[in-house]
C-alpha positions in Angstrom: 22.1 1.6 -22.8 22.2 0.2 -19.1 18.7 1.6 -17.5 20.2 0.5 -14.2 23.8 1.0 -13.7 23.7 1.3 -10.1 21.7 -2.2 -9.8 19.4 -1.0 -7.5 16.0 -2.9 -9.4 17.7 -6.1 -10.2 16.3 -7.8 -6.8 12.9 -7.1 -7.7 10.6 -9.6 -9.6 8.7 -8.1 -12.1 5.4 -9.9 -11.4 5.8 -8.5 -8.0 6.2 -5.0 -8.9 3.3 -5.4 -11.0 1.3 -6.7 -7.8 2.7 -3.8 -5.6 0.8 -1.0 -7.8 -2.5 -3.0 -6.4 -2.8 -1.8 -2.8 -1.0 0.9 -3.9 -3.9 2.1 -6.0 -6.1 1.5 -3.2 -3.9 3.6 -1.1 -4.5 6.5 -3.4 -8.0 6.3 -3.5 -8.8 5.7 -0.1 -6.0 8.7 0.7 -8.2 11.4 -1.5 -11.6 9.7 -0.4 -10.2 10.7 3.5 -9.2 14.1 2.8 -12.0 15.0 0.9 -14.5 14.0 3.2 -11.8 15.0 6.7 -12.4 11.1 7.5 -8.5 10.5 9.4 -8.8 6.6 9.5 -9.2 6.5 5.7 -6.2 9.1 5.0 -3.9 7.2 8.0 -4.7 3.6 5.6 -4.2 5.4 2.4 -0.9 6.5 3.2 -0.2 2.7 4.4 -1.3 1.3 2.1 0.4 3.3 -0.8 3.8 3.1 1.6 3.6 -0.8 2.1 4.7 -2.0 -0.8 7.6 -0.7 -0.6 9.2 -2.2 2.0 7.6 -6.5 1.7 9.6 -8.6 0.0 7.6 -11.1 -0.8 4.1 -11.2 -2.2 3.0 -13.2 0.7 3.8 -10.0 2.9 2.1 -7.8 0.3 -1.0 -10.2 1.0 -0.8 -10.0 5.1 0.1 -6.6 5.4 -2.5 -5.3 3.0 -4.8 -8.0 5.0 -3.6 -6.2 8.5 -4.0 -2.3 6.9 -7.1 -3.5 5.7 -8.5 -4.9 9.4 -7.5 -2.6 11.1 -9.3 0.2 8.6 -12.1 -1.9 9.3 -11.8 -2.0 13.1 -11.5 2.4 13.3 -14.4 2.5 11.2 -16.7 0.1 13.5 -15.6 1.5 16.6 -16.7 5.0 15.4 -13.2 7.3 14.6 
């Protein structure tokens, strides 16, 4: 039984999927945290961060974007939004 006939995972690494489920998990968290509490920053990053993933290639751009999502969370929270 072929679980992929169309081929459309055989691109991905495995490892890498693995890794992906990481920020994506943050994602979640910080999305219901930010909703919960009606803090927009935290829902804007959650949604990044669980949308991400999807589109890096490599796990170096999973690293630098979650880095960037991350810093820039940071940077709305000091300056007050």
């Amino acid at each position: 039984m072929d679980l992929d006939p169309l081929g459309i995972l055989s691109h991905y690494d495995t490892a890498w999927l693995f890794l992906s489920l990481i920020p994506s998990a943050i994602g979640l968290v910080l999305f219901v945290y930010g909703k919960k509490r009606g803090l927009a920053p935290q829902m804007v990053a959650g949604v990044l961060f669980m949308v991400y993933p999807i589109v890096t290639p490599t796990v170096t751009s999973l690293i630098v974007g979650g880095a960037l999502i991350g810093g820039g969370l940071w940077y709305a929270i000091r300056a007050g939004w």
